[in-house]
PDB file of the backbone (N, CA, C, O) and the ligand in Angstrom, with CONECT records:
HET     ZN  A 101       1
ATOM      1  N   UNK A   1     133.776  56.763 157.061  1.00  0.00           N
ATOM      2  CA  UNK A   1     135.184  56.335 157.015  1.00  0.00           C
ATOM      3  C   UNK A   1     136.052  57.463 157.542  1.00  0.00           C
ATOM      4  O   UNK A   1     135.685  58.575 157.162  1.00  0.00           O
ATOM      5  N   UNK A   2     137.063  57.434 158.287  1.00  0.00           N
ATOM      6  CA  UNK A   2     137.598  57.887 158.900  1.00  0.00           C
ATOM      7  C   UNK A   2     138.475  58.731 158.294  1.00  0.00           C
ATOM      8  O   UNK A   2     138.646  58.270 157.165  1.00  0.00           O
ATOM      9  N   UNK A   3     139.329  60.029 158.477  1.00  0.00           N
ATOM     10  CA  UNK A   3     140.524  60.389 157.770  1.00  0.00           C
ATOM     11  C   UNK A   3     142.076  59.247 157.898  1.00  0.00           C
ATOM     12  O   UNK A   3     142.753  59.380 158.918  1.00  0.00           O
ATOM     13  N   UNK A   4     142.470  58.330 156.971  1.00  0.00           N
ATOM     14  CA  UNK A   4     142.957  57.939 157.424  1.00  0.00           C
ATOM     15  C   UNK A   4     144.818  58.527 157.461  1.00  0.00           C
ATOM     16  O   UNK A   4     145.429  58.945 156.478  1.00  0.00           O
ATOM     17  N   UNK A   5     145.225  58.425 158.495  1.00  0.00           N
ATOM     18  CA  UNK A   5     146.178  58.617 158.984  1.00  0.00           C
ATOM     19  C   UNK A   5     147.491  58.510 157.885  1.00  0.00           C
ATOM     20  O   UNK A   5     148.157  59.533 158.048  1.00  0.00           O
ATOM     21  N   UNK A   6     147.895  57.943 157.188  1.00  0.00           N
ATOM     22  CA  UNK A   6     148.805  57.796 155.786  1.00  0.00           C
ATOM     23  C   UNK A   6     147.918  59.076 154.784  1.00  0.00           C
ATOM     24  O   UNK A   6     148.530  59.350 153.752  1.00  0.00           O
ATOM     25  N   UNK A   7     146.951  59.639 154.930  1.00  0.00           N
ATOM     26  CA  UNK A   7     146.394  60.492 153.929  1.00  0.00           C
ATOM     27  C   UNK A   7     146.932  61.809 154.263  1.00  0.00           C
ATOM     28  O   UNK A   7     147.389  62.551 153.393  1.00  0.00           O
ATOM     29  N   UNK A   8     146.878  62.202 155.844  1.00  0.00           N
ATOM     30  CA  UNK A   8     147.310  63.323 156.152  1.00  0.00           C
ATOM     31  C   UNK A   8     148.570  63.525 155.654  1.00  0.00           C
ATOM     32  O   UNK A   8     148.961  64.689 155.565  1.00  0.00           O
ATOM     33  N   UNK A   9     149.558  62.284 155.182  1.00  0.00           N
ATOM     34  CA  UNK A   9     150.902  63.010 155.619  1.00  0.00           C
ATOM     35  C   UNK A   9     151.378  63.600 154.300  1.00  0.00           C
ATOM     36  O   UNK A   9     152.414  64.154 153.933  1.00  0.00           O
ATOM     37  N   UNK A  10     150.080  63.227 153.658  1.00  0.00           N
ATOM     38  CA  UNK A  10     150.833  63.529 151.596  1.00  0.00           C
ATOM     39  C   UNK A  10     149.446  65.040 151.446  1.00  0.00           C
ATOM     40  O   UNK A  10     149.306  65.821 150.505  1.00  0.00           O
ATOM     41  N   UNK A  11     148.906  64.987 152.328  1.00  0.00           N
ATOM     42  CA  UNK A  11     148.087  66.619 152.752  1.00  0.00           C
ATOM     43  C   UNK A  11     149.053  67.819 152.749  1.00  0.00           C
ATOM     44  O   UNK A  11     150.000  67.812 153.535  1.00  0.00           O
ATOM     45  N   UNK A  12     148.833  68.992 151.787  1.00  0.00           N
ATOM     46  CA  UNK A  12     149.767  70.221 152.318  1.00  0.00           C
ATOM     47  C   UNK A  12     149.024  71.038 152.142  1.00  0.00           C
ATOM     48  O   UNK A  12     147.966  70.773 151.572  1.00  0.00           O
ATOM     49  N   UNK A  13     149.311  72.298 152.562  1.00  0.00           N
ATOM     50  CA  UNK A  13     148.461  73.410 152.388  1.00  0.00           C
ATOM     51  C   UNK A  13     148.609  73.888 151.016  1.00  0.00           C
ATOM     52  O   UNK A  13     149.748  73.982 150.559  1.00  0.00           O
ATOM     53  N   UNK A  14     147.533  74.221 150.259  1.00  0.00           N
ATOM     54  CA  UNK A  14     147.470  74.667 148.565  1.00  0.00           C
ATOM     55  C   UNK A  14     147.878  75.994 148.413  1.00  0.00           C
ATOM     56  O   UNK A  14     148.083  76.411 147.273  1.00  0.00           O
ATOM     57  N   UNK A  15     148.026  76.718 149.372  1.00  0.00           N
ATOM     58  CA  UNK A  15     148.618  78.266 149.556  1.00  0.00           C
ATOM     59  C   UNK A  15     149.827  78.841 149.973  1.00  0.00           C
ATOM     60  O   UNK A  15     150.443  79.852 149.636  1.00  0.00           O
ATOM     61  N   UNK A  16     150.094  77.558 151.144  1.00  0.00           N
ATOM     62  CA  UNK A  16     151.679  77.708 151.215  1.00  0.00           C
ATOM     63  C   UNK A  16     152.484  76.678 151.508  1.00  0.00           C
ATOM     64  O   UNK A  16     153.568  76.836 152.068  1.00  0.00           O
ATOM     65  N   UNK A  17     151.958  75.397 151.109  1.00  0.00           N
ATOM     66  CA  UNK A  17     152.684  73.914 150.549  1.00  0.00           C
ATOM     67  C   UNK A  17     153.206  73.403 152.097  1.00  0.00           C
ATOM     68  O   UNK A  17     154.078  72.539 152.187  1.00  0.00           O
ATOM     69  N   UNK A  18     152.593  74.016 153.288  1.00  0.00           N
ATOM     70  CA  UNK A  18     153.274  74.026 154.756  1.00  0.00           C
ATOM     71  C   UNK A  18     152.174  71.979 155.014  1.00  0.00           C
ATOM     72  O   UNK A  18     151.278  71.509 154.313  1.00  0.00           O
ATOM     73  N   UNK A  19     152.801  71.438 156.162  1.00  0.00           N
ATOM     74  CA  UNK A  19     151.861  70.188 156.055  1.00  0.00           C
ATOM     75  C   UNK A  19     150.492  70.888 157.058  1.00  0.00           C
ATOM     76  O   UNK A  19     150.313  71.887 157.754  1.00  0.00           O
ATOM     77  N   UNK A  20     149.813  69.826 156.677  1.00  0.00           N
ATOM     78  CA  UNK A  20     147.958  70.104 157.631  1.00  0.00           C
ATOM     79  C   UNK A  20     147.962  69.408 158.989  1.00  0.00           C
ATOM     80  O   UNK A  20     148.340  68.242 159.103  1.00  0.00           O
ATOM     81  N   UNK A  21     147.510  70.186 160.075  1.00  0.00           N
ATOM     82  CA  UNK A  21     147.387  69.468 160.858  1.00  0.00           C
ATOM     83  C   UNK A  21     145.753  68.721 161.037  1.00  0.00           C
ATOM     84  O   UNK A  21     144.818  69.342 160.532  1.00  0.00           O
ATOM     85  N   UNK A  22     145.537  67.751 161.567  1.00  0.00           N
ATOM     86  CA  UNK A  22     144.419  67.181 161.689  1.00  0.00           C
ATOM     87  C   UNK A  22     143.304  68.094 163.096  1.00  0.00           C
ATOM     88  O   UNK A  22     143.347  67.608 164.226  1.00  0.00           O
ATOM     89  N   UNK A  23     142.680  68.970 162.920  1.00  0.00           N
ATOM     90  CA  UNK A  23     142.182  69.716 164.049  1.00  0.00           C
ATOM     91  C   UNK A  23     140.630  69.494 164.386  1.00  0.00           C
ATOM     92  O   UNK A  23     140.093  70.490 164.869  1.00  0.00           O
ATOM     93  N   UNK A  24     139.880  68.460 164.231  1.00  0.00           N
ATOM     94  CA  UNK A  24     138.727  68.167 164.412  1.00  0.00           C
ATOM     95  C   UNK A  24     138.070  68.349 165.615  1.00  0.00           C
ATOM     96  O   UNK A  24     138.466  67.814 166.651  1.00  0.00           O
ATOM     97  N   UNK A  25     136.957  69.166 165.552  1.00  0.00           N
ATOM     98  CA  UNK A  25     136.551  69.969 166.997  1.00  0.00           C
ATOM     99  C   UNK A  25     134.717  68.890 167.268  1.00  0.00           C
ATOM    100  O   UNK A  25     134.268  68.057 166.481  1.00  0.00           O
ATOM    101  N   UNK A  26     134.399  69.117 167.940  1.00  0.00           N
ATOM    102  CA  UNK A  26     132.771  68.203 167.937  1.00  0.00           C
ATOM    103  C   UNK A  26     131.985  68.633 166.814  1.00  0.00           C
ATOM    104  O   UNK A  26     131.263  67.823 166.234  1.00  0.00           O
ATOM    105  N   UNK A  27     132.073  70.067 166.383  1.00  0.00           N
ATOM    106  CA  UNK A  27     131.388  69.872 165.393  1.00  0.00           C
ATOM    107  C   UNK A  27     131.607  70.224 163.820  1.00  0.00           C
ATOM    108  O   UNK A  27     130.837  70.227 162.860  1.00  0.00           O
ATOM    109  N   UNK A  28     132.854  70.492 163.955  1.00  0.00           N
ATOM    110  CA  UNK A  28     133.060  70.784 162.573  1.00  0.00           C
ATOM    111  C   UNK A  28     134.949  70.343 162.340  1.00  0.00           C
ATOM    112  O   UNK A  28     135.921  70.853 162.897  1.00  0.00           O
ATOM    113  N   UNK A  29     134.900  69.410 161.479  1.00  0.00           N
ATOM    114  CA  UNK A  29     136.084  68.800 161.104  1.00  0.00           C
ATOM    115  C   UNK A  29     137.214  69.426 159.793  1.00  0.00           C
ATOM    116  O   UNK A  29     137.076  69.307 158.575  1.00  0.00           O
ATOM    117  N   UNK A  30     138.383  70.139 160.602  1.00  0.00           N
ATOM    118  CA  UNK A  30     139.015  70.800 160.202  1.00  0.00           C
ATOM    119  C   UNK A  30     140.612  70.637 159.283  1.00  0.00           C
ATOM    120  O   UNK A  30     141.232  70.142 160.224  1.00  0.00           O
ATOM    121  N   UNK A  31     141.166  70.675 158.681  1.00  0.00           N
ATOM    122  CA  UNK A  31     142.414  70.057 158.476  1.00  0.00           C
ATOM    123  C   UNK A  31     142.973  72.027 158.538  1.00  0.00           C
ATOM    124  O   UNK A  31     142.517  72.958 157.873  1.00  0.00           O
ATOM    125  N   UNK A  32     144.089  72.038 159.610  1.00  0.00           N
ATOM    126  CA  UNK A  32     145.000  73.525 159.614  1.00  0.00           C
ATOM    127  C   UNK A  32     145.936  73.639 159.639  1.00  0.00           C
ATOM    128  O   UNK A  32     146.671  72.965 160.362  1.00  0.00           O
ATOM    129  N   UNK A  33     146.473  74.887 158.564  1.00  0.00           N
ATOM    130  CA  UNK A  33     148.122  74.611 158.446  1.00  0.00           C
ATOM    131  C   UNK A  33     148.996  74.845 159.048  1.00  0.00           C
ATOM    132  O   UNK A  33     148.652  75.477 160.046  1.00  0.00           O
ATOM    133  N   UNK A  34     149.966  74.686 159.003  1.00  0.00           N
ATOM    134  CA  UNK A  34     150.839  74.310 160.760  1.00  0.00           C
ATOM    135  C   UNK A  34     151.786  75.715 160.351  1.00  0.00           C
ATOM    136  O   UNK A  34     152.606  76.160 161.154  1.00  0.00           O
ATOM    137  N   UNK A  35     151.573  76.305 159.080  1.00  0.00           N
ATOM    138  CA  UNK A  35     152.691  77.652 159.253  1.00  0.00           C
ATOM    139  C   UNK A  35     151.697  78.333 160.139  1.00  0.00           C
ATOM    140  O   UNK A  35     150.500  78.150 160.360  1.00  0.00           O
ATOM    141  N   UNK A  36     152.817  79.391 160.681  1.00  0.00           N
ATOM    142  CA  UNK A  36     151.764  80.250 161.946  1.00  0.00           C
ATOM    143  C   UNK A  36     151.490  81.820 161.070  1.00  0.00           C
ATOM    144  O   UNK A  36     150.622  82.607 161.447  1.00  0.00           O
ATOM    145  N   UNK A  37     152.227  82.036 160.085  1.00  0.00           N
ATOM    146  CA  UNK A  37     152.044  83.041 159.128  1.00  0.00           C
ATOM    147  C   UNK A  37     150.649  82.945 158.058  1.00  0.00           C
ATOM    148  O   UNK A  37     149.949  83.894 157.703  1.00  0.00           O
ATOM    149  N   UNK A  38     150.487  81.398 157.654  1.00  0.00           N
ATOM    150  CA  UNK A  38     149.211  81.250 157.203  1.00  0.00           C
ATOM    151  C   UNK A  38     147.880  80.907 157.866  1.00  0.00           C
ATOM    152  O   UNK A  38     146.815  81.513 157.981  1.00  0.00           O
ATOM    153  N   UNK A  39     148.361  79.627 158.288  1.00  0.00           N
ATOM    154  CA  UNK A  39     147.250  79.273 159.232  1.00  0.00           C
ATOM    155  C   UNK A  39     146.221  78.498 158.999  1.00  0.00           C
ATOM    156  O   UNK A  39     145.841  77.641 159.797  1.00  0.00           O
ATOM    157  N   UNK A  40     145.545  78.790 157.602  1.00  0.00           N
ATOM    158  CA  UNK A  40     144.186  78.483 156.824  1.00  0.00           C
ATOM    159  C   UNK A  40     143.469  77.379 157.053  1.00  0.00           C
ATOM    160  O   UNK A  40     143.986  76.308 156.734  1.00  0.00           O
ATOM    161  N   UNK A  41     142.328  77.380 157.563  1.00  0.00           N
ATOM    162  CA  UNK A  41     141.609  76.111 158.137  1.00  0.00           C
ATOM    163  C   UNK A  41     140.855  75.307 156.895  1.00  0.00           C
ATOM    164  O   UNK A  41     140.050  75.846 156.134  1.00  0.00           O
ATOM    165  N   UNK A  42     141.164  74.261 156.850  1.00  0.00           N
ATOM    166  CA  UNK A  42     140.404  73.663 155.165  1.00  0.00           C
ATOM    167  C   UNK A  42     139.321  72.975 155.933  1.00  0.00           C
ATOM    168  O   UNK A  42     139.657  72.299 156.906  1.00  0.00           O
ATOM    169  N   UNK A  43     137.457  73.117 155.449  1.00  0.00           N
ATOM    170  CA  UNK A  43     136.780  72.366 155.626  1.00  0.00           C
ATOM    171  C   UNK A  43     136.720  70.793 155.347  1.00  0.00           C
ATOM    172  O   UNK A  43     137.159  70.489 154.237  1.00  0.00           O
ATOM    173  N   UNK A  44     136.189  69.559 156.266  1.00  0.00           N
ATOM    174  CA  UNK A  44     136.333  68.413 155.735  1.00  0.00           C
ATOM    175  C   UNK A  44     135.234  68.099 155.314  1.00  0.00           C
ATOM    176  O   UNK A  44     134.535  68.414 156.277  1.00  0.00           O
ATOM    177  N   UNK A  45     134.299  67.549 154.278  1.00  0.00           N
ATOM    178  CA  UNK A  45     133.247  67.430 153.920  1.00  0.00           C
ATOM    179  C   UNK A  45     132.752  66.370 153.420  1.00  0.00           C
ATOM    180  O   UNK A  45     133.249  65.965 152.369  1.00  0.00           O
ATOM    181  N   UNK A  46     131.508  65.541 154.102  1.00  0.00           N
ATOM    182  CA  UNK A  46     131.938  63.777 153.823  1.00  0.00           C
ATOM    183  C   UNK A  46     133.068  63.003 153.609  1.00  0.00           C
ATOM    184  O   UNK A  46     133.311  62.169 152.737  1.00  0.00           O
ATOM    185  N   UNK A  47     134.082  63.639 155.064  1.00  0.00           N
ATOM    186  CA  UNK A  47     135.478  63.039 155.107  1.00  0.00           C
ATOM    187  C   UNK A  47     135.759  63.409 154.024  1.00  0.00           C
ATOM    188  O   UNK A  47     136.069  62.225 153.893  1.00  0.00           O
ATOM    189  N   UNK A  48     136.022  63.961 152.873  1.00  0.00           N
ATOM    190  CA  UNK A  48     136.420  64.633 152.179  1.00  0.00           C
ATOM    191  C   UNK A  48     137.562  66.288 152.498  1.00  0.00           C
ATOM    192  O   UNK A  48     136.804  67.258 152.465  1.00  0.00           O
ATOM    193  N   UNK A  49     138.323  66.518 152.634  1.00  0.00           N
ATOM    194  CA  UNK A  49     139.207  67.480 152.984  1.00  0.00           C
ATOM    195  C   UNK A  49     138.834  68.425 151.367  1.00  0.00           C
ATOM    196  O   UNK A  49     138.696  68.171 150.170  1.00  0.00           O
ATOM    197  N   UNK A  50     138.814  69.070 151.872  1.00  0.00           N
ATOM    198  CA  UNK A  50     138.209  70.671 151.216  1.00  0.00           C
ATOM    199  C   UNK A  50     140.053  71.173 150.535  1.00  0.00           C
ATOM    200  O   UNK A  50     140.772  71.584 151.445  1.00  0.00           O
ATOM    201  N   UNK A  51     140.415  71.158 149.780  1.00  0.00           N
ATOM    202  CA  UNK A  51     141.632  72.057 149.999  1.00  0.00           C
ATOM    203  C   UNK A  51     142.025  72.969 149.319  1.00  0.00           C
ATOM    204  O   UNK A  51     143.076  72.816 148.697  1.00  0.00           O
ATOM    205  N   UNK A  52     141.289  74.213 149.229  1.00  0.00           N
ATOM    206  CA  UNK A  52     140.742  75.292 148.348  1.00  0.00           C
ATOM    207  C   UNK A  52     141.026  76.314 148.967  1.00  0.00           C
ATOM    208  O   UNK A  52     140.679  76.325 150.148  1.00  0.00           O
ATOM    209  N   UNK A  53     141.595  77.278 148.537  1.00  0.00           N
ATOM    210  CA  UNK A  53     141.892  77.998 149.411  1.00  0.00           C
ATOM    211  C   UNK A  53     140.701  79.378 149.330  1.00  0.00           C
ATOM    212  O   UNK A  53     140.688  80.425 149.977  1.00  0.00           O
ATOM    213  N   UNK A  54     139.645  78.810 148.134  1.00  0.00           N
ATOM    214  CA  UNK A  54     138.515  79.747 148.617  1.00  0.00           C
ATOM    215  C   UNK A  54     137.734  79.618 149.622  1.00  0.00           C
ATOM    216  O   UNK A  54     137.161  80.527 150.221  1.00  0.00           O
ATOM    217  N   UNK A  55     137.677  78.108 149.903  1.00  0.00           N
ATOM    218  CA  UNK A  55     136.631  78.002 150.936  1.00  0.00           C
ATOM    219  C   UNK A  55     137.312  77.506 152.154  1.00  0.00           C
ATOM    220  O   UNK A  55     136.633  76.708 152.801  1.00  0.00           O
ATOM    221  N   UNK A  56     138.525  77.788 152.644  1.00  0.00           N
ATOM    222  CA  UNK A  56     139.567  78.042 153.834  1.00  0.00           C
ATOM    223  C   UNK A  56     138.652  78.953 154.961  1.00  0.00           C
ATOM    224  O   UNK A  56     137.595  79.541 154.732  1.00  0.00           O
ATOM    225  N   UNK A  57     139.259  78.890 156.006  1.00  0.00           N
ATOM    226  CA  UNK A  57     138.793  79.949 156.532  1.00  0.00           C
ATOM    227  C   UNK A  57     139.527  80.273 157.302  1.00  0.00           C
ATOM    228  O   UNK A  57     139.812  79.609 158.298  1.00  0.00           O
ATOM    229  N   UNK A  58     140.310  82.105 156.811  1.00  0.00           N
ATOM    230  CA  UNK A  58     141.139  82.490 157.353  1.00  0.00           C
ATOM    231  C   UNK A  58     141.131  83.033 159.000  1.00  0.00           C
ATOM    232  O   UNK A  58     140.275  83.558 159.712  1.00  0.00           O
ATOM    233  N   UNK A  59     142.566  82.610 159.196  1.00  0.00           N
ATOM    234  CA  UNK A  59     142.217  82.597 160.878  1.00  0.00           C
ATOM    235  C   UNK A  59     142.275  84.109 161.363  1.00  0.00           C
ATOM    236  O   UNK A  59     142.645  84.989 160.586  1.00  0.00           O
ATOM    237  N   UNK A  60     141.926  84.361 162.566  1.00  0.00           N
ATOM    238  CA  UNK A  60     141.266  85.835 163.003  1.00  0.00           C
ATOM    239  C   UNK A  60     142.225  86.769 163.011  1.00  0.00           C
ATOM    240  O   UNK A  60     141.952  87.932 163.307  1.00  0.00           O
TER     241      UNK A  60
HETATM  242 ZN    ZN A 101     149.163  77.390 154.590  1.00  0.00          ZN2+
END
């Protein structure tokens, strides 16, 4: 099942409440936060969105 589209928009980042963007690459499906100060990539996991900010992965 797909991420559906009405889910993203009630999505925020758990670290700095900024909204998620939907960033899904071929192989690994990402939700990232659109502040450019945070950034934090949340894993999606059996379409499941990860939104933890332990298991984020901070950008470089
Ligand atoms: Zn954030």
């Amino acid at each position: 099942m797909p991420l559906e589209a009405g889910l993203l928009e009630i999505l925020a980042c758990p670290a700095c409440h900024a909204p998620l963007n939907d960033r899904t690459t071929a192989e690994t499906p990402e939700l990232v936060c659109t502040s450019e100060e945070c950034g934090l990539a949340y894993p999606v996991r059996d379409d499941i969105p990860v939104l933890l900010v332990d298991e984020a992965r901070r950008p470089a």
